[in-house]
KOLMIDREN-237150 format. One record per residue (C-alpha): x, y, z; residue in three letters. Coordinates in steps of 0.2 Angstrom, whole numbers, plus 2048, in hexadecimal, padded with zeros to 3 digits. Layout:
// KOLMIDREN-237150
XYZAla ...
// end
This chain:
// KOLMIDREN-237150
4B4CB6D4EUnk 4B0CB6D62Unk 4B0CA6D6CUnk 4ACCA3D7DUnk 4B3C92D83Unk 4B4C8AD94Unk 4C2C90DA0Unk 4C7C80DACUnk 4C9C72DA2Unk 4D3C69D92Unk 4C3C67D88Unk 4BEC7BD88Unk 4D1C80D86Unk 4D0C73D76Unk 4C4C79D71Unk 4CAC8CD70Unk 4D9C81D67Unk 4D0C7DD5AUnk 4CAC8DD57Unk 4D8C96D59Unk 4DEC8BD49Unk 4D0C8BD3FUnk 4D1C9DD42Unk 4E2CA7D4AUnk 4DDCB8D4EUnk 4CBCB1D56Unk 4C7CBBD66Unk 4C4CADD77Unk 4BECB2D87Unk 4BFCA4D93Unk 4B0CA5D9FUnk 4A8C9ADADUnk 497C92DADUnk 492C9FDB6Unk 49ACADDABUnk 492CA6D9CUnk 47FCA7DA4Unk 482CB7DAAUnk 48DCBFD9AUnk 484CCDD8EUnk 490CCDD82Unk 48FCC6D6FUnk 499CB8D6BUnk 498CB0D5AUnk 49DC9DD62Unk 499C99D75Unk 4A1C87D78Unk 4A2C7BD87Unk 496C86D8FUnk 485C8AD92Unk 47CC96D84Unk 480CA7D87Unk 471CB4D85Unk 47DCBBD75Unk 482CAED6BUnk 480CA9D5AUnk 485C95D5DUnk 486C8AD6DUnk 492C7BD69Unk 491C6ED79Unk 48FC5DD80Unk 488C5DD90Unk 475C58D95Unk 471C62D9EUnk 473C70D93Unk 46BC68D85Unk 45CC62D93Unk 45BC75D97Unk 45DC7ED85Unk 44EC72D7FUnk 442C74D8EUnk 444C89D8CUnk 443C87D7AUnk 455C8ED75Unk 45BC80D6DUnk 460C87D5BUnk 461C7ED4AUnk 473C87D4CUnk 478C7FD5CUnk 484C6FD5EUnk 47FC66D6CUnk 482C55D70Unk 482C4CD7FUnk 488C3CD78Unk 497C43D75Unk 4ABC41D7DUnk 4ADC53D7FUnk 4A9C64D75Unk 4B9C64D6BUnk 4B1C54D63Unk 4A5C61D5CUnk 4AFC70D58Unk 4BBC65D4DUnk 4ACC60D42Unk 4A4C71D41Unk 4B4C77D3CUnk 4B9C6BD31Unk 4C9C68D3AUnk 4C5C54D39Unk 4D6C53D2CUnk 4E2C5DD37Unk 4EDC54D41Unk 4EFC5FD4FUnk 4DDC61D4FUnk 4DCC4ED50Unk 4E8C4DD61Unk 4DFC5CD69Unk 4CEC53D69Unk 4D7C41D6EUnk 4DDC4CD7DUnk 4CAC54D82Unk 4C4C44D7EUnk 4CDC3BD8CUnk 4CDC4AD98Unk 4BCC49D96Unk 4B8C37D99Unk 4C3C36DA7Unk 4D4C2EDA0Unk 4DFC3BDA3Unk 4F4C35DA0Unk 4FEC3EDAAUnk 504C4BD9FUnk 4F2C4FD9DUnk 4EDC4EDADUnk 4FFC5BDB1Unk 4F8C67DA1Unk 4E5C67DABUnk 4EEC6CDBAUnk 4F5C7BDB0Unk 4E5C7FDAAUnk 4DBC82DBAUnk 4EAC8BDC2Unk 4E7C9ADB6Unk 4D4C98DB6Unk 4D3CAADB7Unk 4E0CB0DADUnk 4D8CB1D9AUnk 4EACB7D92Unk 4F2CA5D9DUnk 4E5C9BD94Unk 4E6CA5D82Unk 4F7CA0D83Unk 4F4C8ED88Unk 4E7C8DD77Unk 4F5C93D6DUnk 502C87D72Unk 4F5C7AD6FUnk 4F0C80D5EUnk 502C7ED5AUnk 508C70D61Unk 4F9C64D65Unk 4FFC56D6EUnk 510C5CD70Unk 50CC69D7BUnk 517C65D86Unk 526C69D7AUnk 522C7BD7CUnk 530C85D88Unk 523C90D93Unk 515C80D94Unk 523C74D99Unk 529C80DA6Unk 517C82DAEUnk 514C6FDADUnk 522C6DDB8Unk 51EC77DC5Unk 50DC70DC6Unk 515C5FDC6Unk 51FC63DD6Unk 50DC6ADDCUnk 503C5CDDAUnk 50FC50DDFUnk 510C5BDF3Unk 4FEC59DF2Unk 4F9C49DEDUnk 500C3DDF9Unk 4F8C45E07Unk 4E9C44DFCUnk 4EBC33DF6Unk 4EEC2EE07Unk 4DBC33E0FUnk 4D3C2CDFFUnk 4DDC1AE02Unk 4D5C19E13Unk 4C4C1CE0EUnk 4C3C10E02Unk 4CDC01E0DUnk 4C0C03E1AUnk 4B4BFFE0EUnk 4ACC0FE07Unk 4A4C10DF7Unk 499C1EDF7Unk 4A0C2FDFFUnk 49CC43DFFUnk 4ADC48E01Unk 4B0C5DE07Unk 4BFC61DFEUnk 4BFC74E03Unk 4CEC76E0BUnk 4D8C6ADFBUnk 4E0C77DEDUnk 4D4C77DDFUnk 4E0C70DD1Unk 4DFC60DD8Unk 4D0C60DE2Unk 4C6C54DD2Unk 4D4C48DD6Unk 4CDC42DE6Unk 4BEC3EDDCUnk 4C9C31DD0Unk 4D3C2ADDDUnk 4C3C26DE6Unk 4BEC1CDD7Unk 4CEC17DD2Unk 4CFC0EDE2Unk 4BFC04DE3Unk 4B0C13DE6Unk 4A3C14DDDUnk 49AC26DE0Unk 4A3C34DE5Unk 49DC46DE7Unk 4ACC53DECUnk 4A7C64DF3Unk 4B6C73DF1Unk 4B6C85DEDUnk 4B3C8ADDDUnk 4C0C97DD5Unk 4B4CA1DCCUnk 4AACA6DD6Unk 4B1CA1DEAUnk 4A0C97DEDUnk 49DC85DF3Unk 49EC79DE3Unk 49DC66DE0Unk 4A3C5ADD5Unk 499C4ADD3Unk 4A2C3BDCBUnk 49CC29DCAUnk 4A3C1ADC5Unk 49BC0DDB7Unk 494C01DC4Unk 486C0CDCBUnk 476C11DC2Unk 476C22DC8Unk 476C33DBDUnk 481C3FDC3Unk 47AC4BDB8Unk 46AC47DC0Unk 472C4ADD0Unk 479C5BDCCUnk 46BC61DC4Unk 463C5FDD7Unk 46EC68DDEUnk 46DC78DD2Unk 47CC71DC5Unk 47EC64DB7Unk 48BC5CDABUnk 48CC4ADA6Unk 486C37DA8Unk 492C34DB4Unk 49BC44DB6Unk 494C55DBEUnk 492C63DC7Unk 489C72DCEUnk 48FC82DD8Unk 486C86DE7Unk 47DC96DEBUnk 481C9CDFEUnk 479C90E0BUnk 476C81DFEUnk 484C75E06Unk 479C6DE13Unk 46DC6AE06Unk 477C63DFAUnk 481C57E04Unk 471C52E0BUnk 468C4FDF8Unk 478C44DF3Unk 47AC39E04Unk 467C37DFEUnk 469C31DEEUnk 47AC29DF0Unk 472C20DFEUnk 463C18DF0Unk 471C0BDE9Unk 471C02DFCUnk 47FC08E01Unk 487C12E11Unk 48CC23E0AUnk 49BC2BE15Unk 49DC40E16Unk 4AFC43E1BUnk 4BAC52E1AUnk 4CBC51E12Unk 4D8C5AE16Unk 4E8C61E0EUnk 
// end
């Protein structure tokens, strides 16, 4: 059994969770978007990801895949795809027939909030973790493991606790500063920003975007550095009060995701472009949208 899952966030390193107790010995690589539409290789399960060119079933839940594998006409009877879904986990334990395992019950609870946004802190801390080893496959392997074994406790683990507390002390050097330059956007009265978060360390760079919100915002796009691939990338959340589709968004600016969560990675030179088509559309709902660059 080979699996390709996705390598930056709780619901792809669930997802390989699953696997990995459905099936202990399973081989997981842990790729990027872009990995997986540029990958050869054969993989029996691709999940969280965009359909790889060699793959025998596509488990996911984001429109825009769905969008895409239907309008190129690669949507197999096979493949899983639901966009109404909380997060892919939510799929995998069915197609597993997990839906009776304990663990496997407090693995998807865990992708289902990461994935609609309601991280605790414990989850937000494990995250964190995550995207620190984004490149580091036998990191994440290890991660899946723990998670196979101790589902929601996964902080009772020796090693896991230990690297949870060193990203603690991270976030927390971090954040104020961070919080700090959100705060005084929204007081001032912003509720629709393009925020350049280039210069802000990626494993807490998404946190701008929930702050913003948190605090009275209701669109937020957040540009940063991609770690795959060292190129411009941007992160599109909205809150429930505006009509727009992020996943709309992002798919103008080369990307996709969700309803009110996405994003697109940005070939060489697409910046200007970008911030100018989100200014743009922001700008439809009547409100003053602010571009600022933040700081760490």
């Amino acid at each position: 059994m080979k699996i390709a899952t996705h390598n930056e966030d709780i619901d792809g390193i669930v997802s390989a969770a699953l696997f990995l107790i459905k099936y202990p010995d399973a081989e997981i690589r842990f790729l990027s978007v872009q990995q997986a539409r540029e990958t050869e290789e054969f993989f029996d399960c691709v999940v969280d990801l965009p359909k790889t060119k060699n793959c025998s079933v596509n488990i996911d839940h984001h429109e825009t895949n769905y969008k895409l594998l239907r309008r190129e006409g690669l949507l197999s009877e096979r493949d899983i795809i639901d966009p109404s879904a909380p997060s892919t986990a939510s799929l995998v334990i069915k197609v597993l027939g997990l839906e009776d395992d304990n663990t496997a019950k407090q693995l998807v609870n865990m992708a289902n909030l990461a994935d609609t946004g309601r991280l605790d802190e414990r989850l937000r801390l494990l995250d964190c973790v995550i995207k620190l080893n984004i490149g580091n496959e036998k990191v994440l392997r290890k991660i899946a493991e723990i998670l196979a074994k101790r589902g929601s406790k996964f902080d009772e683990d020796p090693w896991l606790k230990r690297e949870l507390k060193k990203v603690s002390k991270l976030v927390q050097e971090v954040s104020e500063r961070l919080m700090t330059q959100i705060d005084q956007l929204v007081k001032s009265g912003v509720k629709y920003a393009v925020l350049d978060c280039r210069n802000v360390p990626f494993f807490i760079v998404k946190e701008a975007a929930r702050w913003f919100l948190n605090r009275g915002g209701k669109a937020v796009a957040v540009i940063y550095i991609d770690p795959n691939s060292g190129k411009d990338r941007v992160s599109i959340r909205l809150g429930s009060e505006t009509s727009l589709s992020a996943s709309e968004l992002a798919e103008k600016i080369g990307g996709g995701g969700h309803l009110k969560a996405a994003g697109a990675v940005l070939e060489k030179g697409g910046l200007e472009r970008a911030v100018g088509i989100l200014i743009q559309e922001f700008s439809r709902e009547g409100f003053t949208v602010i571009f600022r660059k933040i700081t760490i």
